[in-house]
OpenMM code with the backbone's topology and positions (N, CA, C; nanometers):
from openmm import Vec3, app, unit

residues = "UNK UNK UNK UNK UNK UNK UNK UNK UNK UNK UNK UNK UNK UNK UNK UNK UNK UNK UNK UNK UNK UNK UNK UNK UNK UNK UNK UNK UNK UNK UNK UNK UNK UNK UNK UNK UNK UNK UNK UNK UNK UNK UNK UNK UNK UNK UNK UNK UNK UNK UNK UNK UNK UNK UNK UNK UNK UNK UNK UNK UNK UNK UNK UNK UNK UNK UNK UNK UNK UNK UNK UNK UNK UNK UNK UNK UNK UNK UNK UNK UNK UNK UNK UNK UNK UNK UNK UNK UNK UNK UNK UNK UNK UNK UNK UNK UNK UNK UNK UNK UNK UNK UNK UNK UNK UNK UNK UNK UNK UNK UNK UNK UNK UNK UNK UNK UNK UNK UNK UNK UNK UNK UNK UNK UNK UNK UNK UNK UNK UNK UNK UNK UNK UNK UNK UNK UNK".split()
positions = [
    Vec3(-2.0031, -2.6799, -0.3778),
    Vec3(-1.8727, -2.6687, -0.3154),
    Vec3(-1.8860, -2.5861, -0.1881),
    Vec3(-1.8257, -2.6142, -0.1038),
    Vec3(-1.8710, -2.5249, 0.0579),
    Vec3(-1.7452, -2.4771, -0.0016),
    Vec3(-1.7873, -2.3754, 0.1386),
    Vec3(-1.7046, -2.2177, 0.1373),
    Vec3(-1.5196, -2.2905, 0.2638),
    Vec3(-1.4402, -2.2633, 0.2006),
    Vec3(-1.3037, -2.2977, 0.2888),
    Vec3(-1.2522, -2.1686, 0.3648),
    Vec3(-1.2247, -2.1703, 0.4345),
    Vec3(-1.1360, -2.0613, 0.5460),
    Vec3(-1.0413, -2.0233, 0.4560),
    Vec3(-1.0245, -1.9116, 0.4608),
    Vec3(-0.8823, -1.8291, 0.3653),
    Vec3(-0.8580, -1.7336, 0.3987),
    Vec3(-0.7049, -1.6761, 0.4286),
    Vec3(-0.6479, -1.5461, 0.4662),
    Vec3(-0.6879, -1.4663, 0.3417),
    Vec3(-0.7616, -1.3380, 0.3485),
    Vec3(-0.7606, -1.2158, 0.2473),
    Vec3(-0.6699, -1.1472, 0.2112),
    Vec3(-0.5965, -1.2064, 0.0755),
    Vec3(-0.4747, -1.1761, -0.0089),
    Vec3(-0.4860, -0.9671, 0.0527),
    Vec3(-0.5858, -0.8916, 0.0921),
    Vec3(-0.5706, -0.7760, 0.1331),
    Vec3(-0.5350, -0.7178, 0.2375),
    Vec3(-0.6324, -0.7612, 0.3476),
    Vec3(-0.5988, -0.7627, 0.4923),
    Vec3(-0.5479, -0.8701, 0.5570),
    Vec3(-0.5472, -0.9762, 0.5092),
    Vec3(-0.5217, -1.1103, 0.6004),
    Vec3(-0.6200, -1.1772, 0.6692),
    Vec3(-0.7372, -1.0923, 0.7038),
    Vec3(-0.8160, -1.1912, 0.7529),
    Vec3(-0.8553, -1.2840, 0.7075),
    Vec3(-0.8801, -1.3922, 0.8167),
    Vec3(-0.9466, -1.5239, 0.7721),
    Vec3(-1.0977, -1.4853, 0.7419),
    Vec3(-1.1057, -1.5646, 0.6366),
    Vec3(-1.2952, -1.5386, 0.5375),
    Vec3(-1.3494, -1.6997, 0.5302),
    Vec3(-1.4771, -1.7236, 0.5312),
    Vec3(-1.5416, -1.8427, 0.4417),
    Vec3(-1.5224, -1.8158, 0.3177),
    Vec3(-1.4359, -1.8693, 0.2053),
    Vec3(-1.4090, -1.8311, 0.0825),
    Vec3(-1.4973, -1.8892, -0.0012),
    Vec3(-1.5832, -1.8997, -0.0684),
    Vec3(-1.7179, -2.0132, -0.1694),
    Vec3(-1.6086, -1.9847, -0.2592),
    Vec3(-1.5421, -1.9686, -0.3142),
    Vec3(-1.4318, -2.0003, -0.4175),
    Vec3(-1.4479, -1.9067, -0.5055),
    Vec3(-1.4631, -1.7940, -0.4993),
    Vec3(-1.5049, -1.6651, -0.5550),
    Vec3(-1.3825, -1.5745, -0.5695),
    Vec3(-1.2221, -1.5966, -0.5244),
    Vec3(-1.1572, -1.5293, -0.5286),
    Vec3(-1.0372, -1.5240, -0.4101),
    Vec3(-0.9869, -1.4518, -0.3903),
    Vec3(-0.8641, -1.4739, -0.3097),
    Vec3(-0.9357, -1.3139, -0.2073),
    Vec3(-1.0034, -1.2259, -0.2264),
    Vec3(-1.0322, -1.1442, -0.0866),
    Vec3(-1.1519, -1.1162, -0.0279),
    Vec3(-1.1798, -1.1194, 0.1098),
    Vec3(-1.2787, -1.0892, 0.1425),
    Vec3(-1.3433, -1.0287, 0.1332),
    Vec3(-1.5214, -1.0208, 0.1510),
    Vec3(-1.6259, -0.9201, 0.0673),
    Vec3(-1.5626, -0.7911, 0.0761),
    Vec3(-1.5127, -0.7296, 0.2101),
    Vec3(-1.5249, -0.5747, 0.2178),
    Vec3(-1.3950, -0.5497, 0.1326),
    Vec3(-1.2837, -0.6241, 0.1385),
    Vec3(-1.1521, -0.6197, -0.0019),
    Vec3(-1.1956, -0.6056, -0.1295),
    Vec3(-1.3036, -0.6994, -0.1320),
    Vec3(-1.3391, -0.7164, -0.2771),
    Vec3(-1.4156, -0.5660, -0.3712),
    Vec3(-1.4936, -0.5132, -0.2349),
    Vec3(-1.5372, -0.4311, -0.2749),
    Vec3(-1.4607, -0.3315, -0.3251),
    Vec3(-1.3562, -0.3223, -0.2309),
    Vec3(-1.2482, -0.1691, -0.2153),
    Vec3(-1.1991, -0.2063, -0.3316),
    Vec3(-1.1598, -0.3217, -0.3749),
    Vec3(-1.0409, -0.3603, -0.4624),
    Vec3(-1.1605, -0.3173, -0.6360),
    Vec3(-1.2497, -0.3628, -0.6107),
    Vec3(-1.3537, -0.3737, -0.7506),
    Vec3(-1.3825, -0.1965, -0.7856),
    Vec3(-1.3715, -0.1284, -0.6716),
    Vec3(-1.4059, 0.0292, -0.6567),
    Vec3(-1.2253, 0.0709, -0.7441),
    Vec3(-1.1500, 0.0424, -0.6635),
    Vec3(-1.0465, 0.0794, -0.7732),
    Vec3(-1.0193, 0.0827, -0.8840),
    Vec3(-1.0530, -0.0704, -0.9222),
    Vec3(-1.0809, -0.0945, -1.0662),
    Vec3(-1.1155, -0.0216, -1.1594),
    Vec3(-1.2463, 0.0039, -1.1044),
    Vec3(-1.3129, 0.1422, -1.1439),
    Vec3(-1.2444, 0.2478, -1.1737),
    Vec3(-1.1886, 0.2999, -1.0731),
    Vec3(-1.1207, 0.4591, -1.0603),
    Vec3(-1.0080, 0.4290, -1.1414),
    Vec3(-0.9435, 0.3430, -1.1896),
    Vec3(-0.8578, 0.3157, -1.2777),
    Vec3(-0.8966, 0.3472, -1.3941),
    Vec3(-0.9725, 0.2524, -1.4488),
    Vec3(-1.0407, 0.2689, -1.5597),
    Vec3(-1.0653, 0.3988, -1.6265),
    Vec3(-1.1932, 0.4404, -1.4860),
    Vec3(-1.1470, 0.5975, -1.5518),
    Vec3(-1.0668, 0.6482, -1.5847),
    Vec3(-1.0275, 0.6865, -1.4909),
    Vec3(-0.8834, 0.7386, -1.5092),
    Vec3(-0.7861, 0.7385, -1.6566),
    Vec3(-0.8077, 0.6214, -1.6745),
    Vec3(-0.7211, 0.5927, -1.7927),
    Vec3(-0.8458, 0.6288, -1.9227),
    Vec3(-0.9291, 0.5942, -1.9096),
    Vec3(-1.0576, 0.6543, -2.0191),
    Vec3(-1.0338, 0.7918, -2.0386),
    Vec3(-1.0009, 0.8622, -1.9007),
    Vec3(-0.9562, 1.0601, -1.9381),
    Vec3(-0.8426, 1.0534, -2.0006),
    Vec3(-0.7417, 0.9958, -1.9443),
    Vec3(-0.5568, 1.0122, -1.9745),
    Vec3(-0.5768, 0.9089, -2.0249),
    Vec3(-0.5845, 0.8653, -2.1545),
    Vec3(-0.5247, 0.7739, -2.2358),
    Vec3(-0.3378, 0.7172, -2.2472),
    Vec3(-0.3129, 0.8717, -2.2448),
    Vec3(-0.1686, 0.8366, -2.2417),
    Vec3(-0.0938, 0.8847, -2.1463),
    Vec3(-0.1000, 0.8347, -2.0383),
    Vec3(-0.1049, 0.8261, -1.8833),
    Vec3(0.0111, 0.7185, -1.8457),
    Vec3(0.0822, 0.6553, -1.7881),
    Vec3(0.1964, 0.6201, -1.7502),
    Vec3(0.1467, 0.4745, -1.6482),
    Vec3(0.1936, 0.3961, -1.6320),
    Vec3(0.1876, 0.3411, -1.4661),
    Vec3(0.1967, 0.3902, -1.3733),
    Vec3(0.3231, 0.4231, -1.4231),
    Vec3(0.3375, 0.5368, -1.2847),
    Vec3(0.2849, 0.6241, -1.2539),
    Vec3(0.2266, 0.7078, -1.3877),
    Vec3(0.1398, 0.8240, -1.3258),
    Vec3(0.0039, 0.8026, -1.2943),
    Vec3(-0.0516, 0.6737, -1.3261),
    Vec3(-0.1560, 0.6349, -1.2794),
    Vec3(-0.1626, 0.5816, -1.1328),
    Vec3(-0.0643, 0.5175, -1.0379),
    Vec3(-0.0477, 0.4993, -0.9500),
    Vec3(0.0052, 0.5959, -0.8383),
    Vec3(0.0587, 0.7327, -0.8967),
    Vec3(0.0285, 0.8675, -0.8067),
    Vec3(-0.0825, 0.9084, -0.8320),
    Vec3(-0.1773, 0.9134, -0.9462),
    Vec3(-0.2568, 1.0169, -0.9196),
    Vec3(-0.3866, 0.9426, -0.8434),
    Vec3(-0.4157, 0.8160, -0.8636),
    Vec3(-0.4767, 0.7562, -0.7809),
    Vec3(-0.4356, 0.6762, -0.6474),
    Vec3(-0.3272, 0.6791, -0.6236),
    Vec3(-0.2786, 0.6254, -0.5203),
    Vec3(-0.2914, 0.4598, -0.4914),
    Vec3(-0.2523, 0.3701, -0.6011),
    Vec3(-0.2948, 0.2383, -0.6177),
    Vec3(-0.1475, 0.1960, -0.5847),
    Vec3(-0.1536, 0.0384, -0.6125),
    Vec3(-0.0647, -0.0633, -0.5925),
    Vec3(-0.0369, -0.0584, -0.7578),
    Vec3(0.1045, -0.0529, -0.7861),
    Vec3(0.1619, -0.0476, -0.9197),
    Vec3(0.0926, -0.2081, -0.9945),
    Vec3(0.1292, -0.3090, -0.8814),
    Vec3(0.1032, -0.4511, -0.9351),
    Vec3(-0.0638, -0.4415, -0.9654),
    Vec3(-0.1133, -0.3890, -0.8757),
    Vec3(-0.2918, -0.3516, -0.9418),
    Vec3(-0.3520, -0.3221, -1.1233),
    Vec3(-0.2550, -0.2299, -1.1235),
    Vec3(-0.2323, -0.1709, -1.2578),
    Vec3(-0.1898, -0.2362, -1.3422),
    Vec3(-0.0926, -0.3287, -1.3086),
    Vec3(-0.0640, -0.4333, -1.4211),
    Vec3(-0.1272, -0.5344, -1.4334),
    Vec3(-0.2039, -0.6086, -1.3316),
    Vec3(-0.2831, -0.7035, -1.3585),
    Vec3(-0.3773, -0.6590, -1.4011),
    Vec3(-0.3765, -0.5530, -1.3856),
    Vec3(-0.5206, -0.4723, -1.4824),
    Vec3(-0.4802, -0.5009, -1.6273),
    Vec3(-0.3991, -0.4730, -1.6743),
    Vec3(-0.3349, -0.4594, -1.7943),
    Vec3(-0.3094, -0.6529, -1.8481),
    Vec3(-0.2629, -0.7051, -1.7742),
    Vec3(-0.2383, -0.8432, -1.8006),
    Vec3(-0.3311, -0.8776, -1.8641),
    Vec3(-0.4678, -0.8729, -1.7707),
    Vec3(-0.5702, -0.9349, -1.7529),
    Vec3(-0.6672, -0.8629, -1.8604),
    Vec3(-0.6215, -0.8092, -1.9337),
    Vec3(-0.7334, -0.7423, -2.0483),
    Vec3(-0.8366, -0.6725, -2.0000),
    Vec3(-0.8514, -0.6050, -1.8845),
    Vec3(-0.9402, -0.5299, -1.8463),
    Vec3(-0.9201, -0.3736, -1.8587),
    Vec3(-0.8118, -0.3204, -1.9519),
    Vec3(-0.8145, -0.1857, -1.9911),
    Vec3(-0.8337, -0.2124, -2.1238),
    Vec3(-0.8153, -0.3038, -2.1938),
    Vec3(-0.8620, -0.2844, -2.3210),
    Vec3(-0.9385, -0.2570, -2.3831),
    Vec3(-1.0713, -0.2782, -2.3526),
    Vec3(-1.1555, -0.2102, -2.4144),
    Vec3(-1.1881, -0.0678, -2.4058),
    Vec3(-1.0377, -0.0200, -2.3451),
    Vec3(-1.0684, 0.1334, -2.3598),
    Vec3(-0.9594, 0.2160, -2.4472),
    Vec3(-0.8775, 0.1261, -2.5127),
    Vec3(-0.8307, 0.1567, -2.6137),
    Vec3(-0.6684, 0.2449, -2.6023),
    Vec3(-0.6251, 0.1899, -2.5022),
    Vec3(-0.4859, 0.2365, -2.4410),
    Vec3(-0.3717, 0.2079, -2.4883),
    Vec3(-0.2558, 0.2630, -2.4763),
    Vec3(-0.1343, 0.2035, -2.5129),
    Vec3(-0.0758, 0.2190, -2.4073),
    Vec3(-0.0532, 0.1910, -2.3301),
    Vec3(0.0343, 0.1436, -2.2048),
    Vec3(0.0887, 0.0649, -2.1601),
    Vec3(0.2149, 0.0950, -2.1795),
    Vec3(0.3564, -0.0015, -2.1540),
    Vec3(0.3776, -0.0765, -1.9989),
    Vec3(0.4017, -0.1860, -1.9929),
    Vec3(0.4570, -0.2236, -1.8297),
    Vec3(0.5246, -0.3485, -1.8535),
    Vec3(0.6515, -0.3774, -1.7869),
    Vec3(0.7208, -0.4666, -1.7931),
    Vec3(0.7348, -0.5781, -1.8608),
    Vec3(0.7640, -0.7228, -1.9517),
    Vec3(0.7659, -0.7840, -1.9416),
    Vec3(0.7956, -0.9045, -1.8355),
    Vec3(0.7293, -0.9834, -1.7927),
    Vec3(0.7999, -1.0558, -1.6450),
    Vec3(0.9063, -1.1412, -1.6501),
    Vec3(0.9653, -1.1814, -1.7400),
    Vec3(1.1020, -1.2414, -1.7591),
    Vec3(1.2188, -1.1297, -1.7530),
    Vec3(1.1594, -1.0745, -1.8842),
    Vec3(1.3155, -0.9859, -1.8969),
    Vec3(1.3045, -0.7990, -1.8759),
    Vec3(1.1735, -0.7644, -1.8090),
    Vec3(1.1894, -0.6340, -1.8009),
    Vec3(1.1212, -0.5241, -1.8925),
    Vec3(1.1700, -0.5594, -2.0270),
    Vec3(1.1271, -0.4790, -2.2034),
    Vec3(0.9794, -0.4508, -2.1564),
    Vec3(0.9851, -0.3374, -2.2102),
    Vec3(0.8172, -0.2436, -2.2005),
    Vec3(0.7319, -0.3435, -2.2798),
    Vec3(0.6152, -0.3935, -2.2626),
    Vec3(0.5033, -0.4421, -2.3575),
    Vec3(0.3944, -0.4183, -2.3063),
    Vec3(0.3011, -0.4077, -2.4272),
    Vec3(0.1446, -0.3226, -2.4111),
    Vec3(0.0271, -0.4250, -2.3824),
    Vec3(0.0907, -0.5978, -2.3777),
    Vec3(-0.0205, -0.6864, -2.3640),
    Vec3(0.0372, -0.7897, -2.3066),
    Vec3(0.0038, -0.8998, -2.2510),
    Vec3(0.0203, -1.0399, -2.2010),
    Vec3(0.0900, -1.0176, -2.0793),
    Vec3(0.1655, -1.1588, -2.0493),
    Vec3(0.2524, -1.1586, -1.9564),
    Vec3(0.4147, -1.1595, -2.0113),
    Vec3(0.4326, -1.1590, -2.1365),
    Vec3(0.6003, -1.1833, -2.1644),
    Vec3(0.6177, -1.1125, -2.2699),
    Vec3(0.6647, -1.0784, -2.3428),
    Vec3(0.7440, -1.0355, -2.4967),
    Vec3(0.7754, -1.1357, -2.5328),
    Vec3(0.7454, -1.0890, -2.7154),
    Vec3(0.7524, -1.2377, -2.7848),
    Vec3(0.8541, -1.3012, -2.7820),
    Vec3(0.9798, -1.2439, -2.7518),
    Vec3(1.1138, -1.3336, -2.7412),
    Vec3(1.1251, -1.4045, -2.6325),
    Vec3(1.0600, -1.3770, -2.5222),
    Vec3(1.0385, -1.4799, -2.3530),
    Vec3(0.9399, -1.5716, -2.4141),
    Vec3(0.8478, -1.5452, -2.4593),
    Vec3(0.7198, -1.6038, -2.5170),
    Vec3(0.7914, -1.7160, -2.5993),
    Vec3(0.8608, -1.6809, -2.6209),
    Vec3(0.9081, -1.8158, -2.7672),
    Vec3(0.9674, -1.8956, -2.6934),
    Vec3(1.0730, -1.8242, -2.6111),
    Vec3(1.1432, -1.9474, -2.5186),
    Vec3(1.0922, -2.0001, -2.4098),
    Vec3(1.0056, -1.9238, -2.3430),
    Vec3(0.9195, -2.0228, -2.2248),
    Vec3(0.8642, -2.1379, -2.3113),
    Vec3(0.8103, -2.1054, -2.4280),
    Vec3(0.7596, -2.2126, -2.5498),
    Vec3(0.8452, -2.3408, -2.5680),
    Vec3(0.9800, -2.3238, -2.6385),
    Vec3(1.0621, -2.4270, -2.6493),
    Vec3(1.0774, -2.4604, -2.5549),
    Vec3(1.1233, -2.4133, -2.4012),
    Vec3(1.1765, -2.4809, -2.3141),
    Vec3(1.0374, -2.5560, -2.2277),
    Vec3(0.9570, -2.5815, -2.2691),
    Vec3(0.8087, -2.6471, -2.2486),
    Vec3(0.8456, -2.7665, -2.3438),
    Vec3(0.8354, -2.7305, -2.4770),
    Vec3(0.8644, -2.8224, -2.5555),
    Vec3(0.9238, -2.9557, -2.5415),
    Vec3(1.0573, -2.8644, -2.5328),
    Vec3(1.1628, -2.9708, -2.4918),
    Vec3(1.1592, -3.0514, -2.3776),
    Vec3(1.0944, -3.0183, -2.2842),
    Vec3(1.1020, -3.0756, -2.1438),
    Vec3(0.9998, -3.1529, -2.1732),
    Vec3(0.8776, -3.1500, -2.2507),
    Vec3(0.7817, -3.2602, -2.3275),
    Vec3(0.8464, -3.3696, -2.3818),
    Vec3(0.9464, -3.3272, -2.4779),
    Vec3(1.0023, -3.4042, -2.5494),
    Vec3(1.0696, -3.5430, -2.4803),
    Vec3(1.1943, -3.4869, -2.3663),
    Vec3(1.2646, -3.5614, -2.2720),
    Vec3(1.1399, -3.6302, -2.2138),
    Vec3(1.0396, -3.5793, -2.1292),
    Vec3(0.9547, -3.6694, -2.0520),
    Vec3(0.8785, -3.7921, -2.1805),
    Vec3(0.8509, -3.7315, -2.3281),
    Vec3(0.8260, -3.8746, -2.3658),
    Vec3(0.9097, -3.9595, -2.3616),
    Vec3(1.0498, -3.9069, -2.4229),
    Vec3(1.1585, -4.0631, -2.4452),
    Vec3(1.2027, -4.1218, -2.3344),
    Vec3(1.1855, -4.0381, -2.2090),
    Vec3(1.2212, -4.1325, -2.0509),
    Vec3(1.1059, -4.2176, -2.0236),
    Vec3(0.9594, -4.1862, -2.0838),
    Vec3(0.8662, -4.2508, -2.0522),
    Vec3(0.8941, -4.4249, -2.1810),
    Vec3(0.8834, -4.3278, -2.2937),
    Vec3(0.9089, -4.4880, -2.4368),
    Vec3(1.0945, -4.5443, -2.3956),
    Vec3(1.1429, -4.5041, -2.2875),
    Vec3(1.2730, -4.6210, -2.2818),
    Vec3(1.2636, -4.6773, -2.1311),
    Vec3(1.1582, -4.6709, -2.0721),
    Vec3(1.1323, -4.7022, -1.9918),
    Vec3(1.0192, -4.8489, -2.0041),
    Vec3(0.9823, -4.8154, -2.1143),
    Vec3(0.8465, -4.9379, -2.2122),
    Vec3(0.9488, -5.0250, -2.2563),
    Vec3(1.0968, -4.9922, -2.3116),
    Vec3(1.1297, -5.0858, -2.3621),
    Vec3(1.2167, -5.1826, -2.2745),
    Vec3(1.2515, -5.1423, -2.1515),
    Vec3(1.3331, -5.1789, -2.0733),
    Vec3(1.2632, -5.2854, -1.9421),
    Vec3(1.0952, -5.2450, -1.9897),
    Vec3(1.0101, -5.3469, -1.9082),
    Vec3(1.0001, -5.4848, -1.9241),
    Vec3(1.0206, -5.5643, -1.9296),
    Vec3(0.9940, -5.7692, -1.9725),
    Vec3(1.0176, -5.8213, -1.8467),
    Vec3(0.9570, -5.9540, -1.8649),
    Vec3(0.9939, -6.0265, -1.8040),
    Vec3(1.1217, -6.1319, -1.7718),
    Vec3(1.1879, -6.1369, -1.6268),
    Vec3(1.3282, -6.1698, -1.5820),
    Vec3(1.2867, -6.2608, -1.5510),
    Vec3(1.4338, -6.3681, -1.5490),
    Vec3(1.4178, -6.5081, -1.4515),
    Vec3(1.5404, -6.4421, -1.3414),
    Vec3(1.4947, -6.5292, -1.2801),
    Vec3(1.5284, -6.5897, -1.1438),
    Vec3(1.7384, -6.5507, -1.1519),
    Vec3(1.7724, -6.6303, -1.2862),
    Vec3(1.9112, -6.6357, -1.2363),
    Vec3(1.9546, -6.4784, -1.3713),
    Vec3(1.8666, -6.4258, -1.3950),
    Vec3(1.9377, -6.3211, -1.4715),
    Vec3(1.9366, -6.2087, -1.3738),
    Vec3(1.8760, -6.1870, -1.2609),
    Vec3(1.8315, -6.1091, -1.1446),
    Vec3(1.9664, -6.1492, -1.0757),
    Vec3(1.9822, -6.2415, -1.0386),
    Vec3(2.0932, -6.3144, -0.9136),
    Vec3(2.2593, -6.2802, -1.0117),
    Vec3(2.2563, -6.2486, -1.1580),
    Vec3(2.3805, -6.2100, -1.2024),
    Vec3(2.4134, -6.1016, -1.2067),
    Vec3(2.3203, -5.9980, -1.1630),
    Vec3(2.3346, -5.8567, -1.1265),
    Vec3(2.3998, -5.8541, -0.9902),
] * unit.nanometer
topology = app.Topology()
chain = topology.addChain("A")
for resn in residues:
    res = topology.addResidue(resn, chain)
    for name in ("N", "CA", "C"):
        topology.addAtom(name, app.Element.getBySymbol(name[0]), res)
């Protein structure tokens, strides 16, 4: 796969991207070094805040949560609360609380459901017309 031109989700500059990510090397670095200092961070203060992790290191709050989304504090054994993204409610893992979780679920479902029966009444409504059943429309 060649490398595509891409603005760096950090600075903006345009990069050859080989498909490695959304920022350029010297972003990547800064951004992977944080990571780090997070980590720590939270390895000392276990029970440490978002927020207080984002004063005392001086990060991007959203950093911290995709940290958290993304299962990369877990293996250090944390309980740390941050938003659900639907409705707000504190949760310690994923992207939703199980009550968004259930309904992003059904409302998937259901919208499955409708796209089969528009697809099977659409099968039944296919045959072949003549000439003068066309011209009585």
């Amino acid at each position: 796969m060649s490398p595509k031109p891409t603005n760096c989700a950090g600075c903006g500059k345009l990069f050859l991207n080989p498909g490695t990510g959304k920022y350029c090397p010297a972003c990547k670095q800064k951004h992977e070094k944080q990571m780090d200092e997070i980590a720590a961070y939270v390895r000392d203060n276990p029970r440490s805040s978002v927020d207080e992790i984002c004063t005392a290191l001086e990060v991007k709050k959203s950093l911290v949560i995709d940290m958290l989304r993304s299962g990369r504090l877990e293996e250090i054994n944390i309980n740390i609360k941050y938003p659900c993204a639907a409705c707000g409610k504190k949760i310690s893992h994923g992207r939703y609380c199980k009550a968004c979780g259930k309904k992003i679920t059904g409302e998937i479902a259901a919208s499955l459901r409708r796209v089969r029966k528009n697809a099977e009444n659409q099968k039944i409504k296919k045959g072949v017309y003549s000439k003068d059943q066309w011209m009585d429309n």
